[in-house]
N, C-alpha and C positions, 0 to 999 in steps of 0.2 A: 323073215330076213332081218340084219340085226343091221342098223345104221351104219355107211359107210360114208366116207368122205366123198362129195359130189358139190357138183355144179352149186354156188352160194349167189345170191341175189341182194343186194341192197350197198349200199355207197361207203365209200372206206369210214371205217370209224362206226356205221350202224351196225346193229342188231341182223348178223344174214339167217337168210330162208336158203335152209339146205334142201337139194332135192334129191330126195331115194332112191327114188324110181321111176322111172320114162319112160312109157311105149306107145303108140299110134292110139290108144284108148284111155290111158287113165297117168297122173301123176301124183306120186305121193310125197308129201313137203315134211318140213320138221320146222315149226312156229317160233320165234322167240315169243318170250313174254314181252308184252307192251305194246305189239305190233298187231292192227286187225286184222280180221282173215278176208272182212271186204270193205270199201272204202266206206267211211263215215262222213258225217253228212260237215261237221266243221272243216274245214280246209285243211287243218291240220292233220287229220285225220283219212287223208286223203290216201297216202302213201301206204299199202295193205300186202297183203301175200298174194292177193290174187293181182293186182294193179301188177306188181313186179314178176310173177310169172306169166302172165301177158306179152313181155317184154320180147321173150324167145319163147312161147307158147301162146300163141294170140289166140289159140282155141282153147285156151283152158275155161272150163265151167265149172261154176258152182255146185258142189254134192251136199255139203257141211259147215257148218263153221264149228270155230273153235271161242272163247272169249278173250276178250281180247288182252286180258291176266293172266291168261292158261298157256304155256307151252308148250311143246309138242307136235303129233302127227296129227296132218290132216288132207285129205283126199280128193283130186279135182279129176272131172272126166274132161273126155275130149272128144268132142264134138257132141252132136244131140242126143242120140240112140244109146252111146256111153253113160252121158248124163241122165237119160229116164232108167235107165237098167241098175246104175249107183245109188241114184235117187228111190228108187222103190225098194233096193236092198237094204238103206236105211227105214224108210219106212215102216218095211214088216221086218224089222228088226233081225236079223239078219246077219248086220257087223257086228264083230266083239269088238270091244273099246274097252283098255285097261289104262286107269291112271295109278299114280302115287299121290300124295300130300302130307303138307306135315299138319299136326292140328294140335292142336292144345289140350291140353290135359290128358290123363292116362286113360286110354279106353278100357272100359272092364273087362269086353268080351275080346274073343282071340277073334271070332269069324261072326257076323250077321247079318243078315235084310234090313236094309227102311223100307216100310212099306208107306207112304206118306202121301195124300194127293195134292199135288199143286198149284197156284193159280198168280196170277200176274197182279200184283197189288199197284193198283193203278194211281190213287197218289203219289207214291211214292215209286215210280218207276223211276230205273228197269228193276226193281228190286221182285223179286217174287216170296211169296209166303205159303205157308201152309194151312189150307183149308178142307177139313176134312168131309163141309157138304157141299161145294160148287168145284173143289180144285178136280185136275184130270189127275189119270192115277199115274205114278212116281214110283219107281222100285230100282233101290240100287244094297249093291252086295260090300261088304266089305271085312278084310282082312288083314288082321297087326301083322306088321312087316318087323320093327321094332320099339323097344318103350326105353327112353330116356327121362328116369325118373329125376334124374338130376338138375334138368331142364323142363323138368314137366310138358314134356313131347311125346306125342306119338307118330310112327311113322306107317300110312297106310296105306294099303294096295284097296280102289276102288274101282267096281264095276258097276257103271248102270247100264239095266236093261230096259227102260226106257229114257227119251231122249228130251225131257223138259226144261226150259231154260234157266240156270245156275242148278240143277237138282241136285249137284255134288256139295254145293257150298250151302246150299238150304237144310239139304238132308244132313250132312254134319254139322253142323247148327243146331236143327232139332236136336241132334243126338247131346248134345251137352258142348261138343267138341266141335269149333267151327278153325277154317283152315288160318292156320299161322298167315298173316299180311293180306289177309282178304279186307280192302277198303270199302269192300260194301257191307259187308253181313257181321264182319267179325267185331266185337268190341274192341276198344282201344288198347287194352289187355294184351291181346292176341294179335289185334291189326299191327300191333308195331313192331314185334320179334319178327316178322319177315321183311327183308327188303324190296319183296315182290310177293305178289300168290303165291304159295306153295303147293300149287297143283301142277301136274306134268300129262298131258298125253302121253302116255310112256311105250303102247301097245295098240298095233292097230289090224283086224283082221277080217279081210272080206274075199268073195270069190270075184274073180275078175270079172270085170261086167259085159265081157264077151265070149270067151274061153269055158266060163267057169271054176277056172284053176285057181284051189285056194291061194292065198298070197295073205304071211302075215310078216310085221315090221314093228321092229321094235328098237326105242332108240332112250338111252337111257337119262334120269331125269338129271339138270344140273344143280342139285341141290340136294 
């Protein structure tokens, strides 16, 4: 299903949480960037995508998160039976999850795997790194969308198929090419040509966690 105009959540002048799609078991959002997907623990930080669809969905549950730089779609159940059947579809992997990003420099290959294991580098959290004898294992796919040699840009379609925390902004990192305005991972270089992440949830596809009826949603990146 491709994103259509719905119900918007957040105070005039904010960042709104568009909603997809609404039925008795599950809702699908579209994230701004900057906005969490669950409240954080500063005060400020309070006001999230889930806190605001609470507001007219008091049963909305946690399946997923997104970070809270990343854009896009993201998936809540509703009620408990919803949420362990979403919840274990994530697990055993299950959903497809398709981003975009822009990253830095030219990629050489048209299509590849990272194949990378990853681990929580605990000085320095949240940050995660690459360890190839304690990290868990990290596999994400990816694919040139287009190359802007003139801006030394690439524009990429990524898929992980596992679900480790930053593995999009770690794994193209490793790769030479970390994502344009990423303030955690990216050098200064790179961290400053963007005015935000340039990561997108852009694609989201899971079978209904009651029905089983596949159901995918696509909503495109603003950047």
């Amino acid at each position: 299903m491709t994103a259509q105009r719905a119900p918007a959540f957040g105070a005039s002048g904010d960042a709104q949480v568009e909603v997809l799609h609404v039925d008795v078991h599950c809702i699908v959002a579209s994230k701004p960037s900057g906005l969490p997907s669950v409240p954080g623990r500063p005060e400020h930080l309070r006001d999230c995508v889930h806190a605001r669809l609470q507001r007219c969905y008091a049963d909305a549950a946690i399946v997923h998160r997104l970070d809270m730089a990343t854009s896009g779609l993201i998936v809540f159940a509703r009620g408990p039976e919803a949420q362990r059947r979403l919840s274990r579809s994530f697990a055993e992997r299950c959903v497809v999850k398709d981003y975009v990003a822009v990253v830095d420099g030219d990629v050489d290959h048209d299509s590849g795997t990272i194949d990378l294991p990853l681990l929580a580098d605990w000085p320095n959290r949240p940050r995660q790194k690459v360890d190839r004898e304690h990290g868990k294992p990290a596999l994400t796919g990816y694919r040139v969308l287009a190359r802007d040699p003139a801006g030394s840009t690439t524009r990429v379609a990524l898929r992980p198929f596992t679900g480790r925390s930053h593995q999009l902004r770690v794994h193209m990192l490793a790769l030479g090419h970390p994502i344009l305005g990423d303030a955690l991972y990216a050098p200064p270089s790179a961290r400053d040509r963007g005015t935000r992440l340039l990561l997108h949830a852009g694609g989201l596809e899971f079978a209904h966690p009651m029905t089983g009826r596949p159901l995918r949603f696509e909503v495109p990146a603003p950047f």
